[in-house]
C-alpha atoms as one frame of an Amber mdcrd trajectory, in Angstrom:
protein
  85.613   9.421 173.417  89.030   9.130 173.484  91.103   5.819 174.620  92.667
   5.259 178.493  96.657   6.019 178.183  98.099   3.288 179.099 101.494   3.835
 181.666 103.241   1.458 183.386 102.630   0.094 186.799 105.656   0.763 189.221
 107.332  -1.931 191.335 106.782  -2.513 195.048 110.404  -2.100 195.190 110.291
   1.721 194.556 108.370   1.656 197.606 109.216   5.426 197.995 107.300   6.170
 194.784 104.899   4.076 193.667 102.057   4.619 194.874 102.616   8.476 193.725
 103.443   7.615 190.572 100.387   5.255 190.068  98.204   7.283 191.521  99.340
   9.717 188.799  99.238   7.472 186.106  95.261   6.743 187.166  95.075  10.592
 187.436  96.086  11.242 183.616  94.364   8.205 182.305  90.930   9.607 183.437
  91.625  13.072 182.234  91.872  11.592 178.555  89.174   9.307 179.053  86.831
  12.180 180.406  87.501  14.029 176.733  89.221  16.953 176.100  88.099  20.327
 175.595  89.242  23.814 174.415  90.425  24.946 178.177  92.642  21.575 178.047
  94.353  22.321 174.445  94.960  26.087 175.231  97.003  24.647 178.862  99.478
  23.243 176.759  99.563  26.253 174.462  99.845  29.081 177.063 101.299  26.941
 180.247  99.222  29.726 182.265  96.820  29.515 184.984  95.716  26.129 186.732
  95.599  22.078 185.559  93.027  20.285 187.708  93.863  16.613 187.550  92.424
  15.140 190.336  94.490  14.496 193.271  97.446  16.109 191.799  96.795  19.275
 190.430  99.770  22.142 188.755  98.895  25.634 189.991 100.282  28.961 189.094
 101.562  27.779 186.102 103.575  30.933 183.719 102.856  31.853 180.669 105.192
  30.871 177.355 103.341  32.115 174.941 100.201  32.645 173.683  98.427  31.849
 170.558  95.249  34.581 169.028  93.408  34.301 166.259  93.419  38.058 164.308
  90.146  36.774 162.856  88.747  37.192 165.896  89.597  40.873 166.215  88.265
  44.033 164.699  91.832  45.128 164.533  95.062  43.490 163.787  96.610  46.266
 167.016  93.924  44.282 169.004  95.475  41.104 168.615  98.672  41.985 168.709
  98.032  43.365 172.115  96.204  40.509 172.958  98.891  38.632 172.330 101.327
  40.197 174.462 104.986  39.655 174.300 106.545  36.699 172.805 103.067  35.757
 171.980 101.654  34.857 168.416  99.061  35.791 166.109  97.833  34.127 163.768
  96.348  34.788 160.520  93.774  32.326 158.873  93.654  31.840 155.216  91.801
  33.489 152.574  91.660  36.172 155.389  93.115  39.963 154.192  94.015  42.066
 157.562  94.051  45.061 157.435  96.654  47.655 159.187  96.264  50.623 161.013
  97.151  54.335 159.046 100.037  54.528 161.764 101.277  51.096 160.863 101.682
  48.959 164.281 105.165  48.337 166.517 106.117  44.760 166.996 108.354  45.945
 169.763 108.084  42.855 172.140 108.667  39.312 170.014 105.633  38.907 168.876
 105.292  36.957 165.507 102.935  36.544 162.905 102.123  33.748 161.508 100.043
  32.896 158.442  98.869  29.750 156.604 100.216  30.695 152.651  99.964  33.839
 150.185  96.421  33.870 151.235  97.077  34.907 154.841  97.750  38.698 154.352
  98.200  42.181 156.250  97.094  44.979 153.674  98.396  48.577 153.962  95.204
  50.740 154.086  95.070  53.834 151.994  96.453  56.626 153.508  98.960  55.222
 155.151 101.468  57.384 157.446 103.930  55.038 158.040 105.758  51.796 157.260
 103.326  49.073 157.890 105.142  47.214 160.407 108.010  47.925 162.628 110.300
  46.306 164.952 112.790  48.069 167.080 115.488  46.393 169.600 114.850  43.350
 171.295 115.377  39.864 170.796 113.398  37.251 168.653 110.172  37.335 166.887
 109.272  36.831 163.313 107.008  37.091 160.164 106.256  33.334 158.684 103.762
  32.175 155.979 102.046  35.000 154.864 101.613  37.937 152.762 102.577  41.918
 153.408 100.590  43.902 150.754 101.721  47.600 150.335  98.288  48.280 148.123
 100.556  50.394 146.142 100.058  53.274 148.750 102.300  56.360 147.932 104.665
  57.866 150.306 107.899  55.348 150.039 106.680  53.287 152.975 107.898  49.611
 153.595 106.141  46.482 154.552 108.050  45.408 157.342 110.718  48.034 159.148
 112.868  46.207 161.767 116.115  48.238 163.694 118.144  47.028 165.771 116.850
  43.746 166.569 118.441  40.231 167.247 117.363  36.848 165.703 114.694  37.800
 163.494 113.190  35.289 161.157 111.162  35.898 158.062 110.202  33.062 156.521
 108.509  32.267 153.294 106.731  35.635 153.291 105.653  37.057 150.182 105.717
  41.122 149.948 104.331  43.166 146.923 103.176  46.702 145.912 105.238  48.654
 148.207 106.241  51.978 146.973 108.948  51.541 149.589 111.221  48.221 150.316
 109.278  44.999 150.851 111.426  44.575 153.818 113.666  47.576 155.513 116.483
  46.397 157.361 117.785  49.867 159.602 121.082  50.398 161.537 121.951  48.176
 164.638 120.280  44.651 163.322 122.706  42.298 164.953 121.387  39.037 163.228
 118.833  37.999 160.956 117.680  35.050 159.106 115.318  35.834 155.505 114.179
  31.875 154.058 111.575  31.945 151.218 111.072  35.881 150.412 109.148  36.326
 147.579 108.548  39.962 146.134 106.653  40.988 143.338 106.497  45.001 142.474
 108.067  46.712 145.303 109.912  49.690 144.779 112.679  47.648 146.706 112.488
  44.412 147.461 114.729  44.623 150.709 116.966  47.099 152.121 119.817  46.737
 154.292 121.579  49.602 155.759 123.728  49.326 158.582 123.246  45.697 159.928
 125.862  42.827 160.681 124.511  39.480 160.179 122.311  38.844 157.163 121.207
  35.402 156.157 118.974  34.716 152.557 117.708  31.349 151.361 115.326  30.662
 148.722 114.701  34.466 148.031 112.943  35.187 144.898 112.063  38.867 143.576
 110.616  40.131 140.358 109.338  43.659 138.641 111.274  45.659 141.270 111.057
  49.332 140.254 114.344  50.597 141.935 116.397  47.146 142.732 116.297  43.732
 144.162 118.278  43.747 146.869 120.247  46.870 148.486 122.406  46.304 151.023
 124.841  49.110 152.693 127.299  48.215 155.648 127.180  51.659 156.742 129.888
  51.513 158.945 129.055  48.134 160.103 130.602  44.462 160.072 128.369  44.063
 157.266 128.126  39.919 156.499 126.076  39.086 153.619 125.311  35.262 153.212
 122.713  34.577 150.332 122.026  31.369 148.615 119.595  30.232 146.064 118.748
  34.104 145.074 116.513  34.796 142.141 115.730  38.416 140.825 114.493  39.558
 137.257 113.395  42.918 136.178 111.848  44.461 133.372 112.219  48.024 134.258
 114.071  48.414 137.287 117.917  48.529 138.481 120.535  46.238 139.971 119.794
  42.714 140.823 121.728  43.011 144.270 123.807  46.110 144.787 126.154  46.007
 148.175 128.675  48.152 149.117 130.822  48.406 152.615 132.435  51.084 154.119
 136.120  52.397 152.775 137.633  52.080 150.203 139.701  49.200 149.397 142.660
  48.368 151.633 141.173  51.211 154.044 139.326  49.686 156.822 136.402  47.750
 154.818 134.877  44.636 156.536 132.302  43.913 154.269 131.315  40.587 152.955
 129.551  38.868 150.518 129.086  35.037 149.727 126.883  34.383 147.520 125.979
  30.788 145.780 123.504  29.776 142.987 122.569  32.757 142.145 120.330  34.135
 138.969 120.302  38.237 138.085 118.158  38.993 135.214 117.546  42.030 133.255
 118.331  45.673 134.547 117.228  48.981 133.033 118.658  52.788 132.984 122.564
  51.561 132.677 123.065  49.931 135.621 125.133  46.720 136.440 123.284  43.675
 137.687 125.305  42.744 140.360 126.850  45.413 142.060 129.638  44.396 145.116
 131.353  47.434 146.883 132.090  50.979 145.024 135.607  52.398 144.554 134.925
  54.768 147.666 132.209  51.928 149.543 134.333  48.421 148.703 134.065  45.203
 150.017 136.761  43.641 152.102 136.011  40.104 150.960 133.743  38.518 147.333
 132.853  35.005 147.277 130.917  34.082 144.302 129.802  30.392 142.799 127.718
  29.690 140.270 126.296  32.546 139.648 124.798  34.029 136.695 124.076  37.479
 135.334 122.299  38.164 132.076 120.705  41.107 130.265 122.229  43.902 132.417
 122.249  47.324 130.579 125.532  48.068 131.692 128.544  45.939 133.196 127.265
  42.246 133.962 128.609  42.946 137.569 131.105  45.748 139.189 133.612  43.869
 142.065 135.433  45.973 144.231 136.977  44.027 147.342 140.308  43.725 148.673
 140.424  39.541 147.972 138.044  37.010 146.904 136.947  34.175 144.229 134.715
  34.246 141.813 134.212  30.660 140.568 132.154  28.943 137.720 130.280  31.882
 136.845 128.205  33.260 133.942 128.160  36.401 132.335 125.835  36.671 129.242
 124.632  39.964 127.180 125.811  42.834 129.393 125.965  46.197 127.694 129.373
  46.895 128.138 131.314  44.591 130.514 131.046  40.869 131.351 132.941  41.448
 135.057 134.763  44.853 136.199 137.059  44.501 138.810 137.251  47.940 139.226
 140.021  48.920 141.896 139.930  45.090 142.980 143.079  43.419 144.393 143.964
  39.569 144.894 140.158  38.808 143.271 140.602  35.101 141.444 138.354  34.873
 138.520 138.019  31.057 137.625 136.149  28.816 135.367 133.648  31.259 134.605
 131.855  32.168 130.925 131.305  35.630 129.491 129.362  36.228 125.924 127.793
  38.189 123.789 129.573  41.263 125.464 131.764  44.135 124.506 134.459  43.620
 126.915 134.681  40.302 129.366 136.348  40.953 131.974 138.029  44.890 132.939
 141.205  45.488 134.681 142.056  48.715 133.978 141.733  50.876 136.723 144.807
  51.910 138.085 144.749  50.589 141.431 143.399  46.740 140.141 146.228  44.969
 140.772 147.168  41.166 142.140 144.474  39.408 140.703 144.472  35.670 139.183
 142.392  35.340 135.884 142.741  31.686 134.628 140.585  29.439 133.119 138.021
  31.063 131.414 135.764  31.074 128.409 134.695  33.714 125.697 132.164  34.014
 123.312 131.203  36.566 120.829 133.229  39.691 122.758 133.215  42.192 120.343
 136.410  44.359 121.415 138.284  42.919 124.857 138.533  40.132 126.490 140.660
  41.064 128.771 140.785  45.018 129.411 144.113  46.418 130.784 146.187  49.374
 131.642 147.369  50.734 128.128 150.440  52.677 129.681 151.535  50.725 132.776
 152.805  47.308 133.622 151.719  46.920 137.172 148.052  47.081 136.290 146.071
  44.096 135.355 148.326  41.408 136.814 147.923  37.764 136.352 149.018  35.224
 138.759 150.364  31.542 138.551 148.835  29.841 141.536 151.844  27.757 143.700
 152.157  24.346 141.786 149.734  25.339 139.329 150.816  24.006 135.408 149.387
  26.966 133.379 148.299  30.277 133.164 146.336  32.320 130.499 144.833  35.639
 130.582 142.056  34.125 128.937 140.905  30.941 127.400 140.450  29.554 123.584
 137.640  32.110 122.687 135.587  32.560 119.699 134.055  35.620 117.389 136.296
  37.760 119.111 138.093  40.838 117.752 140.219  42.955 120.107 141.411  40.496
 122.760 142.911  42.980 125.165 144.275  46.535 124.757 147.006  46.687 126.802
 150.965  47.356 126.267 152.460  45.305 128.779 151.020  42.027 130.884 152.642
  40.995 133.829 152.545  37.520 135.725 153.754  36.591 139.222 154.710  33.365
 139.989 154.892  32.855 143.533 158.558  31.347 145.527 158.896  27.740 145.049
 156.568  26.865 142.026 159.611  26.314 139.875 162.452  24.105 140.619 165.842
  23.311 138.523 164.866  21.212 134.899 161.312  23.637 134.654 160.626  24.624
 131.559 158.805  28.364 130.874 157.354  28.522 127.368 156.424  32.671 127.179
 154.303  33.731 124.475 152.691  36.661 123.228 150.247  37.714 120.558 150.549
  40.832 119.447 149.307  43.426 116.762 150.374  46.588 115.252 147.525  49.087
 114.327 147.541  51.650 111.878 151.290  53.134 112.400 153.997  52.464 109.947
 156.824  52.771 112.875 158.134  49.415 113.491 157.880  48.720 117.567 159.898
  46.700 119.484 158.172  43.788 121.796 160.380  42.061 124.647 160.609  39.654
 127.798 161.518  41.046 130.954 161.956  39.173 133.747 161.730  40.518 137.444
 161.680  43.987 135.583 165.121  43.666 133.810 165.084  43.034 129.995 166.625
  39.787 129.756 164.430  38.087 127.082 164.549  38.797 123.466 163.507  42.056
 121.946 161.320  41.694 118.513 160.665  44.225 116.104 156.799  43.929 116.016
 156.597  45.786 112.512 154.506  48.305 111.149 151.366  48.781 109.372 148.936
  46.769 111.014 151.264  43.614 111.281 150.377  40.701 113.412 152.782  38.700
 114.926 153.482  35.574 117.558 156.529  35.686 119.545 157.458  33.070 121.472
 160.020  32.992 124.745 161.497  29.776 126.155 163.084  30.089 129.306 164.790
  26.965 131.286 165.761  26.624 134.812 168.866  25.030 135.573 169.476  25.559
 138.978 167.325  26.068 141.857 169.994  28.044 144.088 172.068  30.142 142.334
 171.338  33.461 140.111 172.065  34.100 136.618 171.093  30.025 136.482 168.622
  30.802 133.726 169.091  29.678 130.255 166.570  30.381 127.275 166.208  30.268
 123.625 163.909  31.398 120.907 161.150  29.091 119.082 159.092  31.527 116.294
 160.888  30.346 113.659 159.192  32.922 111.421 160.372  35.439 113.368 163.855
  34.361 113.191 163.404  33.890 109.746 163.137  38.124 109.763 164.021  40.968
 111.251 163.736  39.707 114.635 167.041  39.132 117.013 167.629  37.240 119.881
 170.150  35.473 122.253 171.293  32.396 123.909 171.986  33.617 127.610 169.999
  35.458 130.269 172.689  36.754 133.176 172.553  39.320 136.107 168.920  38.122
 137.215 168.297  38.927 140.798 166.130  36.221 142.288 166.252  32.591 142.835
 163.548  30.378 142.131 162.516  30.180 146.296 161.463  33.740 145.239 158.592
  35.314 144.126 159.616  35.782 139.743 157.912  38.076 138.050 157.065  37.563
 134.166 156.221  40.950 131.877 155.835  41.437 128.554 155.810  44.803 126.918
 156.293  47.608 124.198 160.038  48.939 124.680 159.231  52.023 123.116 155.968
  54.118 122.617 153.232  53.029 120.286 150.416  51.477 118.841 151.201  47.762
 119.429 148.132  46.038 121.236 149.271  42.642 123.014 146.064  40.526 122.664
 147.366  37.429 124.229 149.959  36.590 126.829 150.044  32.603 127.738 152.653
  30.773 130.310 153.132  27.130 130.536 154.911  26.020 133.031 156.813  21.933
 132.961 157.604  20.790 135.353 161.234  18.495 135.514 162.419  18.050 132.296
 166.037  17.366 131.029 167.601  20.604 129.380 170.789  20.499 127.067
């Protein structure tokens, strides 16, 4: 028997109330003390029908929602209906439901609810259609519980949901679909995935056409087509996904999304993405796969991420601006990163190994980019990929106030650093001031032509450095630019002077004076380095370090 509740006894100077409000209090005390019973618990539940507590009784009170038990059902239509709208059902453990043929429309909130992977709603052979659907409205959700696809032909999906608002799925576990898991269709507004697991779905989820899209804790494996496959179709397409696991054995890309536009044309597609793991891909694909040359993303934000065993590039980026920040990039095929037609993408901190290139910027329209601070290992022919004809593809930049820049990092067990004939690096208006000191230099290499090719320093596109005579035959040389500031206001205030005292030593010539340049240092300077003539000289290596204040003769 359950204990009296205990509430206080009101004053005699609330004489307006008291003897209401004790009266009530005696009311509820011998409702607990009389025991409760099923009717009382579902009250509570439900807030329908009457409450009969003595003197003061609540009538007429409205539904919220109701709870059903689809054990108690021969069908899982037959609770659903039971249910009603905004209503729940709920599915017991070590209890398999099965669906109709027709699949069933969660049209009206409902959820479903289950108690673990036991809990599950089984696709029935034969099935028509995708198992469960959602269309419009607001709310509703799938929690705790698994959607088994029974490996039924016919491409159908788990769970289909368009156009809805504020849908949850959380900690459900989908697998065997020949279809996606989970089908996301044009007009979903906002959604929220926490704790998807998939296991041998076609697709794990699809996305076409929604806005808001929210992942946490998502883990998929042995997907036969990909992981996750997002498209913006037209849509403000925001992609936020955190703590993202995926690993194949014989499928495609880990997470593939792409917007609408190419870049620069009208794209609003985005994609953050944090701790992330991509594992294995099959039948040359990429792992990670944001925006297409014709499909790009407006905006890439990427930390600590890491892509492994892809059969083709490690990932493909295309996005008008971004970061990409303390990320890993082991045993692609081809390509660590590809930045594709990419512009103002900063690539940071990250790793790339065992790869044949690690990161590409060689398309012609890749340009304004920042590449500083990385790592290579065991890249077999570039580390960085450029343009081989033209000097205004794969830019680095100096960010403002910044100390260094380097096209790539100290690297090791690597051949063919880059293949490009001229880098270029910006450095932005007001990073240098009078007394800065620019040390320029370039590696470079001469293969297979017994032409001797000229290397030189241009600044702001005007060839005011030093011109070298690279050599011939296969000759490797360093050349080395240093360039002085000496005043911050006035042009032609540049003085510089050469330090490769092997080169000097040669054929190589050189001057003390740099005049006629046509910017001051509250402008944006522009830094190139590049064959004069045509030829086979390869410039592996082009570093900038920048001091800051220093006396000058």
């Amino acid at each position: 028997m359950p204990s009296a509740v205990t509430l206080p006894t009101f004053s005699d100077e609330e004489i307006l109330l008291y003897e209401t409000l004790n009266a009530l209090s005696q009311a509820i005390s011998a409702r607990f003390l009389a025991g409760i019973g099923v009717a009382d618990l579902a009250w509570p539940l439900t807030a329908e029908g009457n409450l009969n507590m003595s003197v003061h009784n609540i009538t007429g009170g409205k539904q919220i929602w109701k709870f059903v038990n689809a054990g108690n059902y021969d069908t899982l239509q037959e609770a659903l209906d039971d249910a009603g709208a905004n209503g729940v059902v709920l599915v017991p453990p070590e209890t398999t439901v099965p669906a109709a043929t027709a699949g069933h429309a969660l049209d009206n909130a409902v959820s479903i609810v289950g108690a673990g992977v036991s809990s599950v709603i089984q696709m029935p052979s034969g099935a028509s259609s995708d198992m469960l659907r959602v269309s419009g409205g607001r709310g509703g959700g799938l929690y705790n519980l698994t959607l088994d696809g029974n490996s039924v032909t016919g491409a159908h999906s788990g769970a289909s949901l368009t156009g809805a608002t504020n849908y949850v799925i959380s900690n459900v576990w989908t697998t065997n679909f020949t279809g996606s898991g989970i089908k996301v269709t044009a007009g979903m507004v906002s959604m929220n995935v926490g704790g998807l697991c998939s296991d041998g779905d076609a697709i794990s989820m699809s996305c076409t056409g929604c806005q808001n899209m929210n992942l946490n804790n998502v883990r998929l494996k042995n997907y036969s087509d990909k992981g996750l496959d997002f498209d913006g179709g037209g849509s403000t397409l925001r992609v936020n996904a955190n703590n993202v696991h995926t690993e194949t054995i014989s499928g495609g890309e880990g997470i593939k999304v792409i917007g609408s536009g190419a870049v620069g044309v009208g794209s609003s597609a985005e994609f953050n993405g944090s701790n992330i793991h991509i594992k294995g891909a099959t039948g040359s694909v990429d792992g990670l796969v944001l925006g297409t040359s014709a499909d790009a993303l407006d905006r890439v934000m990427l930390s600590n991420v890491s892509v492994e065993d892809a059969t083709a590039n490690g990932a493909t980026v295309n996005a008008g601006r971004g970061t990409i920040t303390g990320c890993d990039f082991d045993n692609p095929t081809t390509t660590g990163l590809d930045l594709d037609t990419s512009t103002n993408v900063n690539v940071s901190g990250c790793h790339f190994s065992d790869a044949t290139n690690g990161i590409d910027m060689s398309d012609a329209n890749c340009d304004g980019c920042i590449i500083s601070d990385n790592s290579f290992a065991s890249v077999t022919n570039h580390v960085l990929r450029g343009d081989n004809t033209s000097s205004e593809r794969g830019n680095a930049q100096l960010s403002a106030g910044g100390q260094q820049a380097m096209f790539n990092a100290t690297q090791e067990t690597v051949t063919n650093q880059t293949n490009v004939k001229a880098m270029t690096m910006i450095i932005p208006a007001n990073t240098l001031k009078a007394g800065s000191v620019l040390t320029c230099h370039a590696h470079c290499t001469q293969s297979g032509n017994d032409t001797a090719r000229t290397v030189q320093l241009y600044i702001n596109d005007t060839g005011h450095g030093s011109s070298y005579n690279q050599g011939s035959g296969g000759a490797e040389n360093h050349h080395t630019w240093i360039v002085m500031i000496k005043s911050a206001t006035t042009s032609s205030a540049m003085w510089y002077a050469l330090s490769d005292e092997a080169a000097k030593a040669t054929e190589n010539s050189y001057s003390n004076t740099i005049s006629g340049i046509d910017t001051t240092i509250d402008q944006e300077i522009e830094l190139n380095v590049s064959t004069v003539d045509a030829g086979s000289v390869i410039i592996r290596q082009f570093v900038v370090i920048i001091q800051q204040g220093l006396e000058y003769p």
